[in-house]
N, C-alpha and C positions, 0 to 999 in steps of 0.2 A: 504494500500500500504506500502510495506516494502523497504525504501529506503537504496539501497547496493552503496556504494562508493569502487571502484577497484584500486586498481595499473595497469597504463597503462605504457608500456614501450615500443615503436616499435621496441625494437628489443629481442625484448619479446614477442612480439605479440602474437603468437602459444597460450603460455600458458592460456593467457588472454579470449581468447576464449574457449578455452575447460573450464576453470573457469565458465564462463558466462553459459555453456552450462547446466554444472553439477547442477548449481543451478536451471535453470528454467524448469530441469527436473525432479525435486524432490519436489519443492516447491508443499504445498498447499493453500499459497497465493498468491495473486500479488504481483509482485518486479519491482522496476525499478534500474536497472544495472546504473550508472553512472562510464566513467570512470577517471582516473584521470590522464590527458596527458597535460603535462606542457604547449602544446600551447594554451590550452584552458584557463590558467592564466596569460596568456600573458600583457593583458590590465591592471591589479590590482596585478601582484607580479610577480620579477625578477626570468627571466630563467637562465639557469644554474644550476646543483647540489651543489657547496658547496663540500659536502664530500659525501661520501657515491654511491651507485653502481647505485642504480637505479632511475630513473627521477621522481617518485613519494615519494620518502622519507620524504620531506617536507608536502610535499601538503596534503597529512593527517590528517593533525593539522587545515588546516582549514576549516573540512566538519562542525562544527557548524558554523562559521561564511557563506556558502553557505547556512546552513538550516533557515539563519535569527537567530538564538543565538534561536530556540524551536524544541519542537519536538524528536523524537531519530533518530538515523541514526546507520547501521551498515558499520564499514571499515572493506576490508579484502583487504592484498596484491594481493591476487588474480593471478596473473601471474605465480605463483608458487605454486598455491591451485587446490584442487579438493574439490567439497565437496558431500559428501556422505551419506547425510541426508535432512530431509527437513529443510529449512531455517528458518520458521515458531516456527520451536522449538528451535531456538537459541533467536528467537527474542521474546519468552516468559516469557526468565530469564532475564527481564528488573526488576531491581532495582531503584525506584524511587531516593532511599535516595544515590546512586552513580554518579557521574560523569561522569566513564569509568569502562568497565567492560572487564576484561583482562584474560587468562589465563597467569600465573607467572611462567613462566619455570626458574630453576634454574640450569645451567649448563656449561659446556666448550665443546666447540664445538671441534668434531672431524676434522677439513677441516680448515686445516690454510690457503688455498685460494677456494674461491667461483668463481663460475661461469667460473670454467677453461675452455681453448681453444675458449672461447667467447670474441666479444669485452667489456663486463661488467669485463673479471678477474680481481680481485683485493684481496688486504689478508682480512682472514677475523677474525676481531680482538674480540675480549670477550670483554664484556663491562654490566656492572650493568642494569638488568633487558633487556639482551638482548632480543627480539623476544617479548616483551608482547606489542609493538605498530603494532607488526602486523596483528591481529588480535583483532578490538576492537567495544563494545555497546557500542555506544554514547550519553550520555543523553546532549544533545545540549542545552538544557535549564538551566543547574549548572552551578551553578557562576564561578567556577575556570575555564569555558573556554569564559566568558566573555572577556576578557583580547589577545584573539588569533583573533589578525587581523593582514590581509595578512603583514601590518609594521611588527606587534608583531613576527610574526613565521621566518619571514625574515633576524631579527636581531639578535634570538635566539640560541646560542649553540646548532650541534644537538643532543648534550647526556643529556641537560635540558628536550630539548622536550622529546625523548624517553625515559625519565625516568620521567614525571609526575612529574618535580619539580613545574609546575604551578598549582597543584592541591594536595587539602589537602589529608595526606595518607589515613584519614579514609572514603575519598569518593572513593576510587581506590577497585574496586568489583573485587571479583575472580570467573576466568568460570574452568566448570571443562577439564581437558586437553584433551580429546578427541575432542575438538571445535577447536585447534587449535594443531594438533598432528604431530611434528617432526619426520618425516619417518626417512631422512637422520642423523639424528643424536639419534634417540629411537628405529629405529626399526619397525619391522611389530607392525600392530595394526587391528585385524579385525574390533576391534569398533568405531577405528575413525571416527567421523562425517565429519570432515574437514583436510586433509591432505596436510599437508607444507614442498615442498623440499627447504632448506633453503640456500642449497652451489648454487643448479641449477635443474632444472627440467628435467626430465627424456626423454625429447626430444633434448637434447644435450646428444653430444656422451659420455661425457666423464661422461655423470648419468646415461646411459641407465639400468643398473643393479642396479638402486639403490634402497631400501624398497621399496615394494610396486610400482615398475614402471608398473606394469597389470592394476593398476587401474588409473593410470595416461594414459598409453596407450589407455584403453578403450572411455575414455573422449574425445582423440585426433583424435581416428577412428570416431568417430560420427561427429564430426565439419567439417571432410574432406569429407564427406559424403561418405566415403566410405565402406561396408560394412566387421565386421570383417571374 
């Protein structure tokens, strides 16, 4: 069983499910979907965002403390994914001697505000090692996420967390960028495995034309059950 931990946002929802979709279309193993919707943390860590757009930001940081501190887990934002591969072959490139296994994009983002004409718009700022917490292998069992309980992730800065100050560098593995591939800000990619609109997904008006919205469409036809 391969356990996927999601970003849940309700007012996100759409994408969330088409996410959900793509994967257990493709997989050749068992998966279990978990997702990540802040009232579900209600009882063991304070609601509210903090900063940032979307209601699962945080909550990220604590799929090893849910997995029991063993184990691996994969996260993906997921509400803003598609993926376009099997699952099975992401969760192959597990690295024992890693922590977190991330693809590293290095760049500045095209879209000085995200999720325009929605109620998430907000600017969207550059910041050191942007985008590599949103898509990550979990090795739940390395010590450097010992230390992340729901107190721990609560208290913390969120540009510590998203930057893997809590883990030593040379346990921070890299995926190759087709697992985690920036449409809106790279461009088409026929061989992305996993495709992330990062300003807003392409069922808001204001992404409808954005890289790659045919295969984000596709995903969304299928969940509505309606046929293309």
């Amino acid at each position: 069983m391969i356990p996927i931990y999601h970003g849940w946002d309700d007012r996100e929802e759409y994408g969330s499910h088409a996410f959900c979709s793509s994967v257990i279309h493709r997989s050749s193993a068992p998966v279990s979907l978990i997702p990540l919707r802040p009232e579900m943390f209600a009882s063991f860590y304070p609601l509210g965002q903090r900063d940032g757009t979307n209601s699962f930001t945080y909550t990220r940081f604590l799929i090893p403390f849910l997995q029991g501190f063993t184990g691996w887990a994969i996260f993906a934002d997921g509400a803003d994914m598609i993926c376009r591969a099997d699952i099975a072959e992401l969760w192959a490139l597990r690295d024992e001697y890693k922590a977190v296994q991330v693809v590293g994009h290095t760049y500045k983002t095209r879209h000085p505000r995200k999720y325009v004409g929605t109620q998430m718009e907000a600017p969207n700022r550059d910041y050191y090692r942007k985008n590599w917490s949103s898509l990550m292998l979990i090795n739940c069992a390395s010590f450097g996420w010992r230390q992340m309980t729901p107190e721990r992730v609560a208290a913390m800065p969120g540009e510590k967390l998203h930057r893997f100050d809590f883990i030593d560098e040379d346990r921070i593995g890299q995926l190759p960028a087709v697992w985690n591939w920036l449409a809106d800000e790279f461009g088409d990619n026929p061989d992305a495995k996993i495709v992330h609109w990062t300003a807003g997904i392409p069922g808001f008006p204001a992404y409808s034309q954005a890289p790659m919205a045919d295969a984000w469409a596709a995903e969304a036809v299928r969940v509505t059950h309606v046929t293309a």
